[in-house]
TORKEDO-513045 format. One record per residue (C-alpha): y, z, x; residue in one letter; chain. Coordinates in nm, 3 decimals, padded with zeros to 5 digits. Each point is the difference from the previous one (the first is absolute). Layout:
<recs>
+---------+---------+---------+---------+--------+
!      yy !      zz !      xx ! residuo ! cadena !
+---------+---------+---------+---------+--------+
!       Y !       Z !       X !       a !      A !
...
+---------+---------+---------+---------+--------+
</recs>
This chain:
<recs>
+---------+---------+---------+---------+--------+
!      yy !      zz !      xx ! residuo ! cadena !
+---------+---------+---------+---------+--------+
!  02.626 !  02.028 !  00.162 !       x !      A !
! -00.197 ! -00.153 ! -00.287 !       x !      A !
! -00.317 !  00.230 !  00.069 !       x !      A !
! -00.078 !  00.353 !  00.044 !       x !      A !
! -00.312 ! -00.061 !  00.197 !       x !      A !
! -00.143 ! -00.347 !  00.075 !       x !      A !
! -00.364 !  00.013 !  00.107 !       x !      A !
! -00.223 ! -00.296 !  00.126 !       x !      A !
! -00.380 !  00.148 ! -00.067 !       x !      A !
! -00.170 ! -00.244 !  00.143 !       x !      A !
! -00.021 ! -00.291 !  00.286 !       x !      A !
!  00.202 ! -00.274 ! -00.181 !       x !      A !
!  00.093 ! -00.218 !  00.284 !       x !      A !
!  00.375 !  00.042 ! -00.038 !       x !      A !
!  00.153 ! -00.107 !  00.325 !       x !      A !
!  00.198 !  00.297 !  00.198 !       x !      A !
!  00.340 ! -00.173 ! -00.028 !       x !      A !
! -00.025 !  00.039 ! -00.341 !       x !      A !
! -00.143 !  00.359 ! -00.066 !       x !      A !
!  00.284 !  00.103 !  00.235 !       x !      A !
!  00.254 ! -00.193 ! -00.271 !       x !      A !
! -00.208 !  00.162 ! -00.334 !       x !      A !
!  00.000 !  00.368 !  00.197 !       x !      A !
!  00.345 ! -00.069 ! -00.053 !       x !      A !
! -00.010 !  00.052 ! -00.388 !       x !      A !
! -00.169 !  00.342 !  00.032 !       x !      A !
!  00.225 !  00.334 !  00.005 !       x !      A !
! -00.339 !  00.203 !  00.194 !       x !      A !
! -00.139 ! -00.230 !  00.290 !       x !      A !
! -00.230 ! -00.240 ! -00.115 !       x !      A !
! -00.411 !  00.079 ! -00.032 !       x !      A !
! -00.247 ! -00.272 !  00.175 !       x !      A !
! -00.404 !  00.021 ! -00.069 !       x !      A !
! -00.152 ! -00.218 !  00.205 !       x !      A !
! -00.331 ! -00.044 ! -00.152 !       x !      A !
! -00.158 ! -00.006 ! -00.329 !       x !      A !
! -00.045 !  00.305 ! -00.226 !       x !      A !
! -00.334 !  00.069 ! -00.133 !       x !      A !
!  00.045 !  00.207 ! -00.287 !       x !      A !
!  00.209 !  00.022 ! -00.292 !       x !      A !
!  00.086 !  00.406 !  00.151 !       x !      A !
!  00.103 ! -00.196 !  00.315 !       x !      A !
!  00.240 ! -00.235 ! -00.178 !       x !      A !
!  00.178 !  00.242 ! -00.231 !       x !      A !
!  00.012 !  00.265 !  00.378 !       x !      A !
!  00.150 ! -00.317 !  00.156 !       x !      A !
!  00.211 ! -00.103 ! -00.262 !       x !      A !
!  00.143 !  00.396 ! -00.083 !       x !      A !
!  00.352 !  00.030 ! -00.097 !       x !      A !
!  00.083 ! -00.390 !  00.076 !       x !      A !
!  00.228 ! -00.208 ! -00.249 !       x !      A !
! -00.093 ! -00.254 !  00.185 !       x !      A !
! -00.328 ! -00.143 !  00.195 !       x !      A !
! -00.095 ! -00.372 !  00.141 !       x !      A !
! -00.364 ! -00.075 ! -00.012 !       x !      A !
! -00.244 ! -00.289 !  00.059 !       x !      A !
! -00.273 ! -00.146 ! -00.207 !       x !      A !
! -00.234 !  00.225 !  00.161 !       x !      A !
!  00.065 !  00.359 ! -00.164 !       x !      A !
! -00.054 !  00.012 ! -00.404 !       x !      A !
!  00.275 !  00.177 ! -00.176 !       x !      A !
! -00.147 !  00.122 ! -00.322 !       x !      A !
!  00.202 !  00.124 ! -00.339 !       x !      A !
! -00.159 !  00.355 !  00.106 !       x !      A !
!  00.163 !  00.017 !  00.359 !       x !      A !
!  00.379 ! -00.135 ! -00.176 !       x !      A !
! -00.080 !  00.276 ! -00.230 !       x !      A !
! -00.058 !  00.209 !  00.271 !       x !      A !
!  00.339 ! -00.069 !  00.193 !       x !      A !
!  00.272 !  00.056 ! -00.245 !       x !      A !
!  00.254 ! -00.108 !  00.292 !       x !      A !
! -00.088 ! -00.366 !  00.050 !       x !      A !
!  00.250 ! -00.214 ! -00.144 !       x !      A !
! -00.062 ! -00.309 !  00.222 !       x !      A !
! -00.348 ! -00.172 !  00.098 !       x !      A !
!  00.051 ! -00.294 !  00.223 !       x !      A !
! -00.321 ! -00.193 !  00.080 !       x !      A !
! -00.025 ! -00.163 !  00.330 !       x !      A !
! -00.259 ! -00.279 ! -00.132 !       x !      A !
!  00.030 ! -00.303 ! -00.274 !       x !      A !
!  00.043 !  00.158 ! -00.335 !       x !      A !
! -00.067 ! -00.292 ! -00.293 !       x !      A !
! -00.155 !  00.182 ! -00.230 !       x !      A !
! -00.007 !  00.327 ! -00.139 !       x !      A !
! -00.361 ! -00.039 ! -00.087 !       x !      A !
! -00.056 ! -00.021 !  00.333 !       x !      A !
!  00.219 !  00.237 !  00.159 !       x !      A !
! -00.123 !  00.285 !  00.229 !       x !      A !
!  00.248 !  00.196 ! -00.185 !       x !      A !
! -00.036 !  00.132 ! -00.378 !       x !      A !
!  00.343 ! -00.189 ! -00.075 !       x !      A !
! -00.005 !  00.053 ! -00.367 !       x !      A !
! -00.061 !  00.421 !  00.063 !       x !      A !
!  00.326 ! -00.047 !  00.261 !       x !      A !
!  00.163 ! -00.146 ! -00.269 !       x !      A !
! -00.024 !  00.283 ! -00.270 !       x !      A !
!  00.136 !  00.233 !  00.276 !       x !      A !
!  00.279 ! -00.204 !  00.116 !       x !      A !
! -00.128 ! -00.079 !  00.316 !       x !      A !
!  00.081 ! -00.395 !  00.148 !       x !      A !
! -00.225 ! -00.191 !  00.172 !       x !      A !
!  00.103 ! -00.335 !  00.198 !       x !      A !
! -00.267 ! -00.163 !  00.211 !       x !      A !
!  00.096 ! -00.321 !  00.189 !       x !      A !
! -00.138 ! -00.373 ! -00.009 !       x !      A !
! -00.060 ! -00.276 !  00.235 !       x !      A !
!  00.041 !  00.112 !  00.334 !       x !      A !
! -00.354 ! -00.085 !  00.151 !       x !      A !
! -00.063 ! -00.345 ! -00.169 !       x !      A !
!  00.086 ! -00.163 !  00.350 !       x !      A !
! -00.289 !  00.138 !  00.178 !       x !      A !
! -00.211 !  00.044 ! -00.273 !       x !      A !
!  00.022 ! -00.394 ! -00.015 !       x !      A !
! -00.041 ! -00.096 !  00.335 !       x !      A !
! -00.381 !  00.216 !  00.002 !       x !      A !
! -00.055 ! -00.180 ! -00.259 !       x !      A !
!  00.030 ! -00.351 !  00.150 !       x !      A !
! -00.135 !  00.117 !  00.371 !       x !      A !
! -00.286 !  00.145 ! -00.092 !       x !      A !
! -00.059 ! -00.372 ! -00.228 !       x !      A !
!  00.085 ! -00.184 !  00.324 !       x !      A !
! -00.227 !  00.227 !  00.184 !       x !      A !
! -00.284 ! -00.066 ! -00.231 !       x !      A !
!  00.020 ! -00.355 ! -00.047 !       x !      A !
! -00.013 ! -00.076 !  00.361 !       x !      A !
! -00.234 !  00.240 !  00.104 !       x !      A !
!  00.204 !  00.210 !  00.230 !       x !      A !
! -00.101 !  00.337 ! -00.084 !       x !      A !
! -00.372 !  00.140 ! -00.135 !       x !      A !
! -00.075 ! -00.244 ! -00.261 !       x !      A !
!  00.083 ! -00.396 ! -00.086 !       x !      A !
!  00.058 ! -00.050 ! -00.339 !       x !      A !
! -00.233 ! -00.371 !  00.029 !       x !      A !
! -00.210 ! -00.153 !  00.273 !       x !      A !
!  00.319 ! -00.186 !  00.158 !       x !      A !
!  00.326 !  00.153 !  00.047 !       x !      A !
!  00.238 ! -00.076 ! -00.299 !       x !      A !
!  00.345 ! -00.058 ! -00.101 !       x !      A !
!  00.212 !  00.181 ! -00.221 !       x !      A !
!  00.093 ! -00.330 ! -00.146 !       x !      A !
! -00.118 ! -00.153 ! -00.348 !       x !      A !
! -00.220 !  00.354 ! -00.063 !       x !      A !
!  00.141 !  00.153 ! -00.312 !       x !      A !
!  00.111 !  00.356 ! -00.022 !       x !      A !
!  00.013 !  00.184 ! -00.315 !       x !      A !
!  00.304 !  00.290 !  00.000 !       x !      A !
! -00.096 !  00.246 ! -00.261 !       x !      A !
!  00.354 !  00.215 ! -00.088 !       x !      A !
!  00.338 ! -00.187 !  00.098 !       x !      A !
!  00.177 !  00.205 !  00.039 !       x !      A !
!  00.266 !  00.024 !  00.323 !       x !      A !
! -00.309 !  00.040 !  00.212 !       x !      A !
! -00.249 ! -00.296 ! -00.169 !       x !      A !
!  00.342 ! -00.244 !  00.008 !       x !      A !
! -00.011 !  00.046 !  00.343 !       x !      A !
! -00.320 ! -00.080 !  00.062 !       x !      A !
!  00.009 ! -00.277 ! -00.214 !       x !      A !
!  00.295 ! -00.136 !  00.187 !       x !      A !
! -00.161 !  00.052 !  00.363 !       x !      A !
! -00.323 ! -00.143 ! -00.174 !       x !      A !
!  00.203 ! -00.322 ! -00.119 !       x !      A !
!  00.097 ! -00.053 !  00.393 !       x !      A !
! -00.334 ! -00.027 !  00.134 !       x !      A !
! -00.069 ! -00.211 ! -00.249 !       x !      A !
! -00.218 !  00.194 ! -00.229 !       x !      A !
! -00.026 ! -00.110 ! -00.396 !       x !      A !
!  00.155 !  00.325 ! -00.121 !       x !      A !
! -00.141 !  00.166 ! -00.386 !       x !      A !
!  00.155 !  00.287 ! -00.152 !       x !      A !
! -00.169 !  00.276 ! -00.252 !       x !      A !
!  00.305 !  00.249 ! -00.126 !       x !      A !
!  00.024 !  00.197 ! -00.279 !       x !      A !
!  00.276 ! -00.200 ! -00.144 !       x !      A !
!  00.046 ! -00.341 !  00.085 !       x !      A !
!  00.260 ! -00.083 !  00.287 !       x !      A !
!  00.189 ! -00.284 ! -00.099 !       x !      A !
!  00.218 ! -00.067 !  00.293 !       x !      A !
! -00.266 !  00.031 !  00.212 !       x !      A !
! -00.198 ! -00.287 ! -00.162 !       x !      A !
!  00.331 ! -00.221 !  00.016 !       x !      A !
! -00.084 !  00.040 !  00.387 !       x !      A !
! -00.364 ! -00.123 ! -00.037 !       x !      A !
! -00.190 !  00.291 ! -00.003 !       x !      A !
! -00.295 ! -00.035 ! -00.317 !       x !      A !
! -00.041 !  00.287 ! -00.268 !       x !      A !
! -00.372 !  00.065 ! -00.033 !       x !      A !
! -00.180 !  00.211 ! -00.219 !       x !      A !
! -00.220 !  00.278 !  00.170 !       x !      A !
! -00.315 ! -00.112 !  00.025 !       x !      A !
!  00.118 ! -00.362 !  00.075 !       x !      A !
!  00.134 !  00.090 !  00.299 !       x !      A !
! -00.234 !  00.163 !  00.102 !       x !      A !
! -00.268 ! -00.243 ! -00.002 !       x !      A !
!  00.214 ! -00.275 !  00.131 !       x !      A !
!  00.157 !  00.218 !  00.316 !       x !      A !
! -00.088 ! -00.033 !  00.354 !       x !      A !
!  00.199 !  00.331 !  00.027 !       x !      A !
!  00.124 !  00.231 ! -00.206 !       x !      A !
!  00.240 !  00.272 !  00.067 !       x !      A !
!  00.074 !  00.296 ! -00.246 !       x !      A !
!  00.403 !  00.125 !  00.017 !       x !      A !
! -00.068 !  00.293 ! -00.277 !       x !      A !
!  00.177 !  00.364 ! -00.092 !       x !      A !
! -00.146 !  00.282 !  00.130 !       x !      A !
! -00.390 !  00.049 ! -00.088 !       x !      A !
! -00.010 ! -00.256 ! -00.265 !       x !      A !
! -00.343 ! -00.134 ! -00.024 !       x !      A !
! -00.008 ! -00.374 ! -00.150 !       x !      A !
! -00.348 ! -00.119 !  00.137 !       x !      A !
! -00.327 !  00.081 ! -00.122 !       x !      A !
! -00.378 ! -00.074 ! -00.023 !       x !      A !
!  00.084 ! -00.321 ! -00.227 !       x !      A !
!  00.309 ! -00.140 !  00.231 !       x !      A !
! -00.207 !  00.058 !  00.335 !       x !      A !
! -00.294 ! -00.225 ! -00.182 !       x !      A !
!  00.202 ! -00.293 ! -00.056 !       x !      A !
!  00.210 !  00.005 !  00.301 !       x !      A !
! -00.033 ! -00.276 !  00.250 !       x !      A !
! -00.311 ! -00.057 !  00.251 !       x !      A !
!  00.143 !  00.037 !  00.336 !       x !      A !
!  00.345 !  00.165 ! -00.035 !       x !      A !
!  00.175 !  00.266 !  00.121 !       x !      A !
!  00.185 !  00.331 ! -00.200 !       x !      A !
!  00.283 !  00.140 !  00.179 !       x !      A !
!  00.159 !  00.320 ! -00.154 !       x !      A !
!  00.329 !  00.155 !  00.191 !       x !      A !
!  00.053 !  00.216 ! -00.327 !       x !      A !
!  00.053 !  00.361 !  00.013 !       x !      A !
! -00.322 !  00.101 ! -00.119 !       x !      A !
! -00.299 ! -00.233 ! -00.092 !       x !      A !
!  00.045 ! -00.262 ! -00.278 !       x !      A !
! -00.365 ! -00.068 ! -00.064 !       x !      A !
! -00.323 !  00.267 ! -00.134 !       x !      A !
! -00.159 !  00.050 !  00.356 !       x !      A !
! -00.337 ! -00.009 ! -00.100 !       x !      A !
!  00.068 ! -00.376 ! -00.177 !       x !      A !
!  00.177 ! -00.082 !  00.325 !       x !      A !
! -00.314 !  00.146 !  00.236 !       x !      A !
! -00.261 ! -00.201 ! -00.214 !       x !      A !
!  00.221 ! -00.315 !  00.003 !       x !      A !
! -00.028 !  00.001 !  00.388 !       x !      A !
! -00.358 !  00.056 ! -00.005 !       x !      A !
! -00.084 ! -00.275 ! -00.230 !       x !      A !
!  00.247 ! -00.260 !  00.109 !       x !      A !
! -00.048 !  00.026 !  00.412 !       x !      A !
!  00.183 ! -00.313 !  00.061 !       x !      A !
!  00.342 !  00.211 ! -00.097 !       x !      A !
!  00.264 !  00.241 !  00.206 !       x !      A !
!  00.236 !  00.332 ! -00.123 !       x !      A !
!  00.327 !  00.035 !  00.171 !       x !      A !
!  00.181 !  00.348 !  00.017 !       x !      A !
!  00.293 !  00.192 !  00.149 !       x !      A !
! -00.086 !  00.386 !  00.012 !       x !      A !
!  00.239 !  00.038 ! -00.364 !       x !      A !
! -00.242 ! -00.283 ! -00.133 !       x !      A !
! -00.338 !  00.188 !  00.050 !       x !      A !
!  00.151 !  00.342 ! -00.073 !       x !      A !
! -00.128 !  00.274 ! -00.055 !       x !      A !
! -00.357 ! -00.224 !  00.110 !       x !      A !
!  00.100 ! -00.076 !  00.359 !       x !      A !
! -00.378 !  00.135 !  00.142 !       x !      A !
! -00.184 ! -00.153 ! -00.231 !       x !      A !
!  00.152 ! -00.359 ! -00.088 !       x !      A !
!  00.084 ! -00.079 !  00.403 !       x !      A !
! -00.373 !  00.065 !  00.077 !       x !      A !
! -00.112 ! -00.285 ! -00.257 !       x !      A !
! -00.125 ! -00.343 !  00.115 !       x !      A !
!  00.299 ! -00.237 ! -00.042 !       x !      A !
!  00.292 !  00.233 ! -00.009 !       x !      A !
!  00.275 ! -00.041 !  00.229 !       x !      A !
!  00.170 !  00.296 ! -00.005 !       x !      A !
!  00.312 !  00.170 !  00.189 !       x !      A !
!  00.043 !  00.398 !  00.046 !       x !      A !
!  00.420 ! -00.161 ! -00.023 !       x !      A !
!  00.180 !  00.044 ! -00.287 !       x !      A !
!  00.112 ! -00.409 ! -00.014 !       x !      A !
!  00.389 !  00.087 ! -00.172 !       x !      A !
!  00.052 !  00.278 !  00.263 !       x !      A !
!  00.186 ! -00.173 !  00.276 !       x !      A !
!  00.255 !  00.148 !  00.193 !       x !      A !
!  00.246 ! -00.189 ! -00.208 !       x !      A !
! -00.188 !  00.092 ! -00.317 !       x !      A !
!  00.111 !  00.387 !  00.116 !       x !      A !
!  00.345 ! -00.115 !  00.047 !       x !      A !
!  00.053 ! -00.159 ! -00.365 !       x !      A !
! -00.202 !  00.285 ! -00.174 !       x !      A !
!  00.258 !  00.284 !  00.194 !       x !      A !
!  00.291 ! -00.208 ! -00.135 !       x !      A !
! -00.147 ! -00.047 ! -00.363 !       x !      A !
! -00.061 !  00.420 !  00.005 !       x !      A !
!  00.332 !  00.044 !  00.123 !       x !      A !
!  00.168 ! -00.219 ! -00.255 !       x !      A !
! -00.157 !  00.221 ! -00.271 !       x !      A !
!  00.074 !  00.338 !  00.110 !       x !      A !
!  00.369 ! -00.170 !  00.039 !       x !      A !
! -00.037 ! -00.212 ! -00.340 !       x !      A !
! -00.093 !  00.414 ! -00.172 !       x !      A !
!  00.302 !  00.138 ! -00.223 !       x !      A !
+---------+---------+---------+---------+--------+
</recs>
């Protein structure tokens, strides 16, 4: 057995096949928590004498509660981890006490892109709430603006480049291969005055528009975020709609979080209670990326 005690402490959408094959690595019968924990006293009563516990993006593991539970040797998170920064666990405390953490990467880009382009289509034509201009539209010749390419943004700049869209690119660092295919580095506030659409693909909670990049972004255009977290200040974003009425919002439930209530009730915000990257298949590649850790873990 590679564990003592493996514990999953909260609802983190690993398929049943696959807790039945991780259950496998623990010498006392595995520990399931269905729900979230609301407390750090909760978390370090769930997580007790475990070496081991799997947990989603939803429960905060702080450098007090690994303090707390000298056990834990193993953290695997059941959610994207890019960043450390951004990480809903204190990685650099788990490192001073020896503890690992792996988190897995693109398994929900498929679905996650496919939201993205349906609720466009949707929009353009007018076959939901709102119609993005007076007569139905094509995707065709608009221009989208991708804002992070990473794994997720080079997809949608790929399905973009089939409908015909005119596909720009803002990224941290430029992407060289990715121009070689036609896609057009712009600088920030270029692309967003120029973009029909733009979509943000960002880490965790990182906020990158503000008060001065909602003012110069384009007259009639739409903002779709499918980050984990929001990627804008909320009160620039909430005076931007009021003052430009001619433009839409597009969310998944992980794009509006933790302001589901409030942004879906806004004028021009299509919105889904869905969590876009959470397909059924999404489930299946996350289980095998957490499995593939706990196996990977010497």
């Amino acid at each position: 057995m590679k564990f003592n005690q493996i514990t999953i402490i909260d609802d983190c959408g690993i398929q049943e096949s696959i807790v039945q094959k991780i259950a496998e690595l623990s010498k006392s019968s595995i520990l399931i928590f269905n729900n979230t924990p609301v407390s750090n006293e909760e978390i370090i009563q769930r997580i007790g004498d475990s070496d081991c516990i799997l947990l989603s993006w939803k429960t905060i593991i702080s450098a007090e509660i690994l303090e707390a539970c000298p056990s834990l040797k193993f953290i695997g998170l059941c959610c994207s981890l890019y960043d450390e920064s951004a990480a809903n666990v204190d990685i650099a405390a788990a490192r001073k006490l020896g503890i690992t953490v792996k988190g897995v990467r693109d398994y929900g880009d498929e679905g996650a892109a496919e939201f993205i382009f349906a609720q466009l289509i949707y929009l353009f034509q007018g076959l939901g709430k709102y119609q993005w201009k007076a007569d139905s539209t094509e995707l065709k010749g608009k221009s989208i603006g991708i804002i992070g390419l990473g794994t997720l943004g080079s997809m949608v700049a790929t399905m973009a480049g089939h409908f015909g869209m005119k596909v720009f690119y803002y990224n941290r660092n430029r992407k060289t291969e990715a121009e070689q295919k036609g896609i057009t580095y712009l600088p920030l506030h270029e692309l967003l005055a120029i973009c029909d659409v733009v979509t943000t693909h960002l880490p965790k909670n990182t906020i990158l528009l503000g008060e001065s990049e909602f003012s110069i972004k384009k007259k009639n255009s739409i903002l779709i975020n499918t980050s984990l977290g929001l990627t804008f200040d909320k009160v620039a974003f909430s005076q931007w709609l009021l003052t430009d009425e001619s433009s839409y919002a597009i969310f998944d439930a992980d794009g509006m979080a933790p302001y589901a209530d409030e942004l879906s009730k806004k004028n021009r915000v299509i919105s889904s209670d869905k969590f876009a990257g959470f397909t059924a298949e999404a489930k299946i590649r996350l289980s095998e990326k957490v499995l593939e850790n706990l196996l990977a873990y010497e």
